[in-house]
OpenMM code with the backbone's topology and positions (N, CA, C; nanometers):
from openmm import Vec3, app, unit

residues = "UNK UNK UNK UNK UNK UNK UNK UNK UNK UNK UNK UNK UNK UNK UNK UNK UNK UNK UNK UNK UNK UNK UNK UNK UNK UNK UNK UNK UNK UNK UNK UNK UNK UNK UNK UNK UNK UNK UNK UNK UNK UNK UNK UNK UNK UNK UNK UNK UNK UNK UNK UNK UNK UNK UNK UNK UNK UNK UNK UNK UNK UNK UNK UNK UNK UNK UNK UNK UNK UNK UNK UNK UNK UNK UNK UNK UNK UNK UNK UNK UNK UNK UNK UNK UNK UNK".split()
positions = [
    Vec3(-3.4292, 2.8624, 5.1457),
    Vec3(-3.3808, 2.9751, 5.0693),
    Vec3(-3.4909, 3.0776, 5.0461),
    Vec3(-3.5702, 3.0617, 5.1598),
    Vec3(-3.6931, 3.1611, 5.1348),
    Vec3(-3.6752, 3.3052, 5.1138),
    Vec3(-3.6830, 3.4317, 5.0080),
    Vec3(-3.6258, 3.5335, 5.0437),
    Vec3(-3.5398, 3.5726, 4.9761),
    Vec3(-3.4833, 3.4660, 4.9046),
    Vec3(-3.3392, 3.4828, 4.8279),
    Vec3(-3.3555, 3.5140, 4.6492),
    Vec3(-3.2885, 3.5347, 4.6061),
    Vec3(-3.3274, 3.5181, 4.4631),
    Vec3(-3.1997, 3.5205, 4.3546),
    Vec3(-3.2145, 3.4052, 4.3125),
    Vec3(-3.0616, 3.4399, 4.1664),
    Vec3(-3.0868, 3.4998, 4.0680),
    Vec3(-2.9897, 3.6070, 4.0553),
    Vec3(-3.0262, 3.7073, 3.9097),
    Vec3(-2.9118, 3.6258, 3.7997),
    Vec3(-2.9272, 3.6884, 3.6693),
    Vec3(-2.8036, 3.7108, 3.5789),
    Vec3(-2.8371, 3.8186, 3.5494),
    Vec3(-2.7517, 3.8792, 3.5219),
    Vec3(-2.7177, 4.0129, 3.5195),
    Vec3(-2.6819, 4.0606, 3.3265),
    Vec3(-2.7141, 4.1187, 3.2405),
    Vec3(-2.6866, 4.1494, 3.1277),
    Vec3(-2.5721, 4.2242, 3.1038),
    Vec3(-2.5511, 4.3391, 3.1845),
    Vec3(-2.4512, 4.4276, 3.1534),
    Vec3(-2.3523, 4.4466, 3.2889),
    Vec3(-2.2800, 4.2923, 3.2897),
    Vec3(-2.1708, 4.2959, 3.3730),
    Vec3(-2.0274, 4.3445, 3.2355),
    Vec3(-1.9411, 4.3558, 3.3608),
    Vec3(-1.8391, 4.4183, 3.2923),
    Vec3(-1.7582, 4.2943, 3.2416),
    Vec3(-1.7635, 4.1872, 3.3013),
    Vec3(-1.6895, 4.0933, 3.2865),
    Vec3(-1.7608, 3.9794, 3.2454),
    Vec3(-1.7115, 3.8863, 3.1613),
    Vec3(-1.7732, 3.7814, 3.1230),
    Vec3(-1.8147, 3.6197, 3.1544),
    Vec3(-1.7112, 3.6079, 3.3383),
    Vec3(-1.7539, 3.4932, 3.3577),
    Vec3(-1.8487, 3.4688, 3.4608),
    Vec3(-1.9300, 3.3284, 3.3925),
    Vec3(-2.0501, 3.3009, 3.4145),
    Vec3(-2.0870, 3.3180, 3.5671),
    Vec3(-2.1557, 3.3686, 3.5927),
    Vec3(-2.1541, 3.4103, 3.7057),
    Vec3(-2.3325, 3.4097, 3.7904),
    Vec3(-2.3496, 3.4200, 3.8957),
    Vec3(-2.4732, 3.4052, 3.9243),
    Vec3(-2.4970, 3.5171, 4.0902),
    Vec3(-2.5761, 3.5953, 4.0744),
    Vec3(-2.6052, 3.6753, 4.2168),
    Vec3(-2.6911, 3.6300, 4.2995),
    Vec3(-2.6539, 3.6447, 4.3820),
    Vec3(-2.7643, 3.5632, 4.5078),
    Vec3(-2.8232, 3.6578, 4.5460),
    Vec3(-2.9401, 3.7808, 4.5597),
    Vec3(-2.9418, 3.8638, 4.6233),
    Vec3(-3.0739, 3.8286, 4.7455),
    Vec3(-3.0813, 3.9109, 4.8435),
    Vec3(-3.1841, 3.8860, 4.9931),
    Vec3(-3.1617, 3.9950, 5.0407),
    Vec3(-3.2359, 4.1353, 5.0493),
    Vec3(-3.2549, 4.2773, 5.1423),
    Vec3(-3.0605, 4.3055, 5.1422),
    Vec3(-3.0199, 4.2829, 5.2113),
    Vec3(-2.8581, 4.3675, 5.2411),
    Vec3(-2.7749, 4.2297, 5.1967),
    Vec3(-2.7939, 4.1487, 5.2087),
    Vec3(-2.7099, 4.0049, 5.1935),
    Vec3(-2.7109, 3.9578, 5.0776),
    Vec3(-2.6095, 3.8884, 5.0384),
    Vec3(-2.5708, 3.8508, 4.8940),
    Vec3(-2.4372, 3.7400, 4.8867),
    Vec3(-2.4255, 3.7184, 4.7580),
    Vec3(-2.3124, 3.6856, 4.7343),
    Vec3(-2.3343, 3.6634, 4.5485),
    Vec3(-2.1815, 3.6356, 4.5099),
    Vec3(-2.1630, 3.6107, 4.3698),
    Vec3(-2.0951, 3.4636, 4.3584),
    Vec3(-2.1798, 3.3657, 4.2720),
    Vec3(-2.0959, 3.2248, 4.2910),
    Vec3(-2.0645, 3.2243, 4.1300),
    Vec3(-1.9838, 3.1388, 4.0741),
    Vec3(-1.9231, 3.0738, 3.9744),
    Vec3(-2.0048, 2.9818, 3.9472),
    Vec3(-2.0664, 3.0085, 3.8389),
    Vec3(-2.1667, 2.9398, 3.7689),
    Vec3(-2.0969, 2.7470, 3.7591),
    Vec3(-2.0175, 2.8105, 3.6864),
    Vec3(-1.9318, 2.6166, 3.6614),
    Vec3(-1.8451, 2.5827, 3.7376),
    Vec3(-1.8045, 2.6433, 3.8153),
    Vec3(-1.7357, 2.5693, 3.9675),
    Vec3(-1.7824, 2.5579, 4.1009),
    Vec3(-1.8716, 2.6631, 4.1193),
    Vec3(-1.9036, 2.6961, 4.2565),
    Vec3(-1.8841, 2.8003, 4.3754),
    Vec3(-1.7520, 2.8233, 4.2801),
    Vec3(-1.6402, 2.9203, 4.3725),
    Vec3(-1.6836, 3.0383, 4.4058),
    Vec3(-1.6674, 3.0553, 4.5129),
    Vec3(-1.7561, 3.1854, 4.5717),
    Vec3(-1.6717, 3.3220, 4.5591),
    Vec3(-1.7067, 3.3939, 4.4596),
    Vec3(-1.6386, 3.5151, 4.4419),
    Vec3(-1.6748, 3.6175, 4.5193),
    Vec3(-1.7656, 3.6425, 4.6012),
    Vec3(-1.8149, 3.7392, 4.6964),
    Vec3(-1.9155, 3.7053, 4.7718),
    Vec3(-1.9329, 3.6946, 4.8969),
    Vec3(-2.0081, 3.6237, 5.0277),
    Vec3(-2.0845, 3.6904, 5.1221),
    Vec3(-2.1686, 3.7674, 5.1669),
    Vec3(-2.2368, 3.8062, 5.2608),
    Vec3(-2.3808, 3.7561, 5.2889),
    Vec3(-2.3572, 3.5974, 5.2924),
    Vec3(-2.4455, 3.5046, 5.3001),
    Vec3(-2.4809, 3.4206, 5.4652),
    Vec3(-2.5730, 3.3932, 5.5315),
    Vec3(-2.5409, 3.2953, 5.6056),
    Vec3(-2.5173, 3.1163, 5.5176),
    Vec3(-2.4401, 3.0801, 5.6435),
    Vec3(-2.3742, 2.9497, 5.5324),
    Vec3(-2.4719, 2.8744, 5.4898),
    Vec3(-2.6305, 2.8523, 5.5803),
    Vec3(-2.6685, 2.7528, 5.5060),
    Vec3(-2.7237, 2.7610, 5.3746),
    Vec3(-2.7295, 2.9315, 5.3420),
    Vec3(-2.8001, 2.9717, 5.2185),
    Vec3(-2.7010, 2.9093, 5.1098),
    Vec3(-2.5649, 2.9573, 5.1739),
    Vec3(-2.5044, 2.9411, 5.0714),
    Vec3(-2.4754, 2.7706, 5.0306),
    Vec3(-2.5045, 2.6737, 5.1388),
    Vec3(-2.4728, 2.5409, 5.0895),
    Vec3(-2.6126, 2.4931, 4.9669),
    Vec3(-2.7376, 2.5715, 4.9636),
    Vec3(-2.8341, 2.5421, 4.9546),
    Vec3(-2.7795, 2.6318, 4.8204),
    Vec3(-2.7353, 2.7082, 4.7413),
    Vec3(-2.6996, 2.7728, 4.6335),
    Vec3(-2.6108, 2.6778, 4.5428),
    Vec3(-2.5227, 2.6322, 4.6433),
    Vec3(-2.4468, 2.5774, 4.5881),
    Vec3(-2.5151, 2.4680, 4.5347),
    Vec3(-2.5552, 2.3745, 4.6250),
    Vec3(-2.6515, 2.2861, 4.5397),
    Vec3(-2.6857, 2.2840, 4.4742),
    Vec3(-2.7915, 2.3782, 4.4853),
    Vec3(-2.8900, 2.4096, 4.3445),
    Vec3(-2.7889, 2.4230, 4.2418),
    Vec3(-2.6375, 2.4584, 4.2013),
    Vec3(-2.5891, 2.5128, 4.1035),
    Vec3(-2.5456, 2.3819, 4.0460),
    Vec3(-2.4991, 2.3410, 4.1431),
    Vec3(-2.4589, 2.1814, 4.1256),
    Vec3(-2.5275, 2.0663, 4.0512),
    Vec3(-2.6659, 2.0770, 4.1067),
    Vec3(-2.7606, 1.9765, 4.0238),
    Vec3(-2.8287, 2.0512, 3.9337),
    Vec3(-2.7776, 2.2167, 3.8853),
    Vec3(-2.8900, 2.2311, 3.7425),
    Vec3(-2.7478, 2.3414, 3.7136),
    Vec3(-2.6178, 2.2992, 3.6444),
    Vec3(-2.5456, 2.3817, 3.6039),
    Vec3(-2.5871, 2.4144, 3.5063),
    Vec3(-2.5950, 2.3230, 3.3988),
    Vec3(-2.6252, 2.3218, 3.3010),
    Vec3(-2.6960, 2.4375, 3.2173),
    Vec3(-2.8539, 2.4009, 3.3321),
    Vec3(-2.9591, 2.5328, 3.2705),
    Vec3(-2.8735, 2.6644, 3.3320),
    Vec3(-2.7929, 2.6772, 3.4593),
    Vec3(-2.7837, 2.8009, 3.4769),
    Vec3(-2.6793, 2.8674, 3.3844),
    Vec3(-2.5900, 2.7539, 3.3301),
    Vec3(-2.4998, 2.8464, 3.2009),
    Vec3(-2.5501, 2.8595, 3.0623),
    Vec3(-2.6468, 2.8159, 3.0449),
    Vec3(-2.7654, 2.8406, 2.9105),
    Vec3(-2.7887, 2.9616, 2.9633),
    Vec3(-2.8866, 3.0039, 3.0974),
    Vec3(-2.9480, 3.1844, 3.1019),
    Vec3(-2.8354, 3.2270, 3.1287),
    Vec3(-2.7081, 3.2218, 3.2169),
    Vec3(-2.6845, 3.3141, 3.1659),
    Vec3(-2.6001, 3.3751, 3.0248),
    Vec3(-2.5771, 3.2986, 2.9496),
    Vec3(-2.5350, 3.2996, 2.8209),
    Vec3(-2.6926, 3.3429, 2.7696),
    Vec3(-2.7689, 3.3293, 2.7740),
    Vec3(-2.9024, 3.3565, 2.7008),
    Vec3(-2.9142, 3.5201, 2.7677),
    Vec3(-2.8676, 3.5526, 2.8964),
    Vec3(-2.8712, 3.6856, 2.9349),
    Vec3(-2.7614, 3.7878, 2.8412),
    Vec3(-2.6681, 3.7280, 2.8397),
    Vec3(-2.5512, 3.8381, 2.8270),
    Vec3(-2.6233, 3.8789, 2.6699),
    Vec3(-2.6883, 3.7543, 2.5777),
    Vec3(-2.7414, 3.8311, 2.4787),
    Vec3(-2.8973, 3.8936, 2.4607),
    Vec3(-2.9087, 3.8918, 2.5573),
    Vec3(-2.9988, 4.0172, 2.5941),
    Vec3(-3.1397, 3.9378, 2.5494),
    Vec3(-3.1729, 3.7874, 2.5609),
    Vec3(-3.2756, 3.6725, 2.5776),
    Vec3(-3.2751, 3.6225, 2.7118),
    Vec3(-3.4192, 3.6789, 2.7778),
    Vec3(-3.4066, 3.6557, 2.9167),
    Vec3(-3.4707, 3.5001, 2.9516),
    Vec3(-3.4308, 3.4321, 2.9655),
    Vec3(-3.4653, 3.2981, 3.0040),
    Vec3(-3.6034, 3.2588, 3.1366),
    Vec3(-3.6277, 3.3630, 3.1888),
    Vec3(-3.7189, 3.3377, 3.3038),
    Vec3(-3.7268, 3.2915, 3.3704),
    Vec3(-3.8010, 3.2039, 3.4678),
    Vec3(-3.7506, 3.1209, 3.5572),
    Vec3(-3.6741, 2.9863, 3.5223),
    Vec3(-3.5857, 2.9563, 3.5723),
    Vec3(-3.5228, 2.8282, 3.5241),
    Vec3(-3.5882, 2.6841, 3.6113),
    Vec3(-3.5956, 2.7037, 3.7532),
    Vec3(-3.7089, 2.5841, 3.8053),
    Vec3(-3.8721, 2.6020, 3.8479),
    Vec3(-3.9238, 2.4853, 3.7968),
    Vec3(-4.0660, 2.5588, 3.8507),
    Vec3(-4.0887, 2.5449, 4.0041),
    Vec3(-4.2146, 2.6610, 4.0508),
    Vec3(-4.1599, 2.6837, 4.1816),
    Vec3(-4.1848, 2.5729, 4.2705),
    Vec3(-4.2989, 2.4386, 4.2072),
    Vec3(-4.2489, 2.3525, 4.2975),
    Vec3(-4.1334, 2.2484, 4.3516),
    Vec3(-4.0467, 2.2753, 4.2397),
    Vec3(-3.9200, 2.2491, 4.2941),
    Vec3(-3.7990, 2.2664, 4.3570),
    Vec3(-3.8428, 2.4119, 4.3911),
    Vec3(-3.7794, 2.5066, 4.4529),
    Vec3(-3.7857, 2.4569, 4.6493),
    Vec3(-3.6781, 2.4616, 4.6850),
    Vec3(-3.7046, 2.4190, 4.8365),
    Vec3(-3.7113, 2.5427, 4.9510),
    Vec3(-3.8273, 2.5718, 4.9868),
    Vec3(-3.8441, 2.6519, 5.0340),
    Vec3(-3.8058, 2.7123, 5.2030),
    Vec3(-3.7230, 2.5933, 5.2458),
    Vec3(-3.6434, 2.5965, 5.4183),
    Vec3(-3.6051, 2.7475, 5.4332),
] * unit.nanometer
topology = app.Topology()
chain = topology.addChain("A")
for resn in residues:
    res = topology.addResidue(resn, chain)
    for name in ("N", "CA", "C"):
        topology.addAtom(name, app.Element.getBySymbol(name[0]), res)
């Protein structure tokens, strides 16, 4: 996932939990507590490798972004050596 980066976003219009994948032109938007891919311009393996990650740390990712929407930015959520860098 070298390249890639998950935002939360503060001033979305809408309130569910949500997570951006962004990389230069490519992206997508996943569902924080399901997975469900609400918008895709990913190659797949990024996106199996997102999903994962969401999978084994939901938890922290619906703390930031609930800690985002109130405007407490949480910072990085893994440290970077746990981050897999393929």
């Amino acid at each position: 996932m070298a390249g890639y980066g998950l935002y939360f976003y503060p001033n979305e219009l809408h309130r569910r939990p949500h997570v951006d994948v962004v990389s230069g032109m490519s992206g997508a938007v996943l569902d924080v507590r399901t997975g469900e891919v609400l918008a895709v311009n990913l190659p797949p393996r990024v996106l199996r490798a997102v999903r994962a990650l969401l999978s084994q740390y939901r938890e922290e990712a619906l703390r930031a972004f609930n800690e985002t929407l109130e405007h407490r930015f949480p910072g990085a959520l893994l440290p970077e050596k746990e981050v897999d860098h393929e």
